[in-house]
N, C-alpha and C positions, 0 to 999 in steps of 0.2 A: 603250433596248435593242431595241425593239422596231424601232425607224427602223435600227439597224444589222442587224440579221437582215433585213430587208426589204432592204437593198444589198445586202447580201452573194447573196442571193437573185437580186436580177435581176442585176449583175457575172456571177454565175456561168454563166444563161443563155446569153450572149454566149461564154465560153469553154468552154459544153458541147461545139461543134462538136468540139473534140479529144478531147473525155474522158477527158481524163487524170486519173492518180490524185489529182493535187490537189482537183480540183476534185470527183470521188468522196468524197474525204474532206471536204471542205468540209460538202458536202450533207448526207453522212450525220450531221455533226455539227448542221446545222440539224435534223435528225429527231431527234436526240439531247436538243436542246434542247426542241423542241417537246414532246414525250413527255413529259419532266421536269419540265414549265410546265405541261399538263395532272394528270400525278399529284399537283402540289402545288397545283396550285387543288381537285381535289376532296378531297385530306386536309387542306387550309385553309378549304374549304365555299366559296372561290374562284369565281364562277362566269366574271368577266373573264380569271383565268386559263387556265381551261380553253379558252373562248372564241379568247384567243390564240396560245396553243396549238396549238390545231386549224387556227389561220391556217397559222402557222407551217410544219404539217404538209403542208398544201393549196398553200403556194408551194413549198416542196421538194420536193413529190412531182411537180408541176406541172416543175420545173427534171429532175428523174431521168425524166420520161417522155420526156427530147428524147433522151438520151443512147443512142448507139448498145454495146448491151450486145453486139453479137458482138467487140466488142474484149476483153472480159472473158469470155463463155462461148463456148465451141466447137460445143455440141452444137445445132444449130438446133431440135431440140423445147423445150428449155428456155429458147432465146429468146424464142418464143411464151409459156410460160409465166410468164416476168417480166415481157413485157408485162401477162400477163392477171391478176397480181397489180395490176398501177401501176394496172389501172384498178378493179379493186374497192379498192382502197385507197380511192381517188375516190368512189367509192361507200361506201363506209361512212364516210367523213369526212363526207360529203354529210348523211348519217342521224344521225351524230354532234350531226353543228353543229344539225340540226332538233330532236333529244332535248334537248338543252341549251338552244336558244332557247324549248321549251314547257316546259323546268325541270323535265322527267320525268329525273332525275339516275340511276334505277336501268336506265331503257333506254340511258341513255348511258354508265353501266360496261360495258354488253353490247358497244356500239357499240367502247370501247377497248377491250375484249381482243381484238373481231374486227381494229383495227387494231394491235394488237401482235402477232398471230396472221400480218396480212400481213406484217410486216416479220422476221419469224421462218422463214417462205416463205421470202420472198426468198435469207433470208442463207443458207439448207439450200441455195440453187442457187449462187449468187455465192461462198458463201466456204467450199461445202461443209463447212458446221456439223452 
Protein backbone atom coordinates (compact mmCIF):
# COMPACT_ATOMS: atom_id res chain seq x y z
CA UNK A 1 0.00 0.00 0.00
CA UNK A 2 2.39 2.01 0.85
CA UNK A 3 4.67 1.66 -2.62
CA UNK A 4 1.29 2.52 -4.20
CA UNK A 5 0.63 5.97 -2.41
CA UNK A 6 4.29 6.61 -3.05
CA UNK A 7 3.47 6.35 -7.09
CA UNK A 8 0.65 7.84 -7.03
CA UNK A 9 2.66 10.62 -5.28
CA UNK A 10 5.29 11.26 -7.56
CA UNK A 11 2.83 10.45 -11.23
CA UNK A 12 1.04 13.30 -9.73
CA UNK A 13 4.13 15.66 -9.44
CA UNK A 14 4.61 15.50 -12.99
CA UNK A 15 0.94 16.37 -13.85
CA UNK A 16 0.78 19.06 -11.20
CA UNK A 17 2.13 21.57 -13.94
CA UNK A 18 -1.84 21.72 -14.96
CA UNK A 19 -3.63 21.39 -11.68
CA UNK A 20 -6.31 20.12 -12.72
CA UNK A 21 -9.04 18.90 -10.45
CA UNK A 22 -7.96 15.32 -10.85
CA UNK A 23 -5.07 15.62 -9.82
CA UNK A 24 -6.55 18.11 -6.54
CA UNK A 25 -8.60 15.27 -5.87
CA UNK A 26 -5.89 12.82 -6.08
CA UNK A 27 -3.75 14.56 -3.43
CA UNK A 28 -6.33 15.52 -1.16
CA UNK A 29 -7.23 11.76 -1.07
CA UNK A 30 -3.53 11.02 -0.23
CA UNK A 31 -4.02 13.61 2.89
CA UNK A 32 -7.11 11.75 3.46
CA UNK A 33 -5.31 8.59 3.72
CA UNK A 34 -2.46 9.70 5.45
CA UNK A 35 -4.52 11.41 8.41
CA UNK A 36 -6.53 8.09 8.70
CA UNK A 37 -3.30 5.93 8.91
CA UNK A 38 -2.10 8.34 11.64
CA UNK A 39 -5.45 8.23 13.66
CA UNK A 40 -5.39 4.42 13.63
CA UNK A 41 -1.96 3.96 14.51
CA UNK A 42 -2.39 6.13 17.65
CA UNK A 43 -5.93 4.41 18.53
CA UNK A 44 -4.00 1.02 17.82
CA UNK A 45 -0.77 2.35 20.00
CA UNK A 46 0.59 1.98 16.30
CA UNK A 47 3.68 3.80 16.17
CA UNK A 48 4.87 2.47 12.34
CA UNK A 49 1.47 3.64 11.56
CA UNK A 50 1.52 6.97 12.63
CA UNK A 51 5.05 7.13 11.27
CA UNK A 52 3.60 6.40 7.84
CA UNK A 53 1.26 8.39 7.96
CA UNK A 54 3.17 11.41 8.43
CA UNK A 55 5.26 10.12 5.33
CA UNK A 56 2.25 10.04 3.51
CA UNK A 57 1.34 13.54 4.56
CA UNK A 58 4.87 15.09 3.90
CA UNK A 59 4.87 13.56 0.11
CA UNK A 60 1.39 15.12 -0.59
CA UNK A 61 1.82 18.24 1.04
CA UNK A 62 5.36 18.25 -0.87
CA UNK A 63 3.16 17.54 -4.39
CA UNK A 64 0.26 20.59 -3.29
CA UNK A 65 3.08 23.10 -2.52
CA UNK A 66 4.02 22.96 -6.71
CA UNK A 67 0.55 23.62 -7.47
CA UNK A 68 -0.42 26.98 -8.89
CA UNK A 69 -3.52 27.76 -6.59
CA UNK A 70 -4.61 31.19 -8.43
CA UNK A 71 -6.29 28.64 -10.83
CA UNK A 72 -8.51 27.79 -7.80
CA UNK A 73 -8.50 31.25 -5.58
CA UNK A 74 -8.94 34.76 -7.21
CA UNK A 75 -8.22 36.76 -4.40
CA UNK A 76 -4.20 37.27 -4.22
CA UNK A 77 -4.02 37.76 -0.28
CA UNK A 78 -5.23 34.40 0.19
CA UNK A 79 -2.89 33.10 -2.21
CA UNK A 80 -0.09 34.06 -0.01
CA UNK A 81 -2.05 32.76 2.63
CA UNK A 82 -2.27 28.97 1.31
CA UNK A 83 1.13 29.22 0.59
CA UNK A 84 1.79 30.20 4.24
CA UNK A 85 -0.21 27.30 5.42
CA UNK A 86 1.79 24.37 2.94
CA UNK A 87 4.52 25.49 4.70
CA UNK A 88 3.66 25.39 8.36
CA UNK A 89 2.03 22.18 7.51
CA UNK A 90 5.84 21.26 6.77
CA UNK A 91 6.54 22.62 9.76
CA UNK A 92 4.61 20.97 12.07
CA UNK A 93 4.84 17.43 10.28
CA UNK A 94 8.59 18.21 10.74
CA UNK A 95 7.77 18.48 14.78
CA UNK A 96 5.42 15.65 14.44
CA UNK A 97 7.75 13.08 12.89
CA UNK A 98 10.58 14.33 15.79
CA UNK A 99 7.44 13.85 18.85
CA UNK A 100 7.01 10.40 17.44
CA UNK A 101 10.54 9.41 16.77
CA UNK A 102 11.52 10.36 20.75
CA UNK A 103 8.01 8.33 21.58
CA UNK A 104 6.84 11.65 23.48
CA UNK A 105 3.12 10.46 21.95
CA UNK A 106 1.28 13.34 24.02
CA UNK A 107 3.43 16.19 22.19
CA UNK A 108 2.70 14.42 19.09
CA UNK A 109 -1.39 14.62 19.63
CA UNK A 110 -0.59 18.32 19.84
CA UNK A 111 1.51 18.15 16.70
CA UNK A 112 -1.89 16.45 14.73
CA UNK A 113 -4.38 18.63 15.78
CA UNK A 114 -2.03 21.50 14.69
CA UNK A 115 -1.95 19.60 11.52
CA UNK A 116 -5.69 19.03 11.22
CA UNK A 117 -6.08 22.70 12.17
CA UNK A 118 -3.88 23.47 8.74
CA UNK A 119 -5.77 21.45 6.61
CA UNK A 120 -9.12 22.98 8.17
CA UNK A 121 -7.30 26.55 7.05
CA UNK A 122 -6.82 25.70 4.00
CA UNK A 123 -10.27 24.20 3.18
CA UNK A 124 -12.08 27.76 4.91
CA UNK A 125 -9.96 29.51 1.82
CA UNK A 126 -10.18 26.70 -1.06
CA UNK A 127 -13.66 25.43 -0.75
CA UNK A 128 -14.98 28.36 1.39
CA UNK A 129 -16.06 25.94 4.36
Amino acid sequence: MKKALLALAVSSMFTFASADEKTINATMSLMTQGMNQIQTGFLYSNKEDVKNGIEVLENANAIFSKVDVTTFIKHNNKVQVTKNINNNLADNLAAFKKAIKAENYTEATTYYGKVTSNCIACHTIIRGW
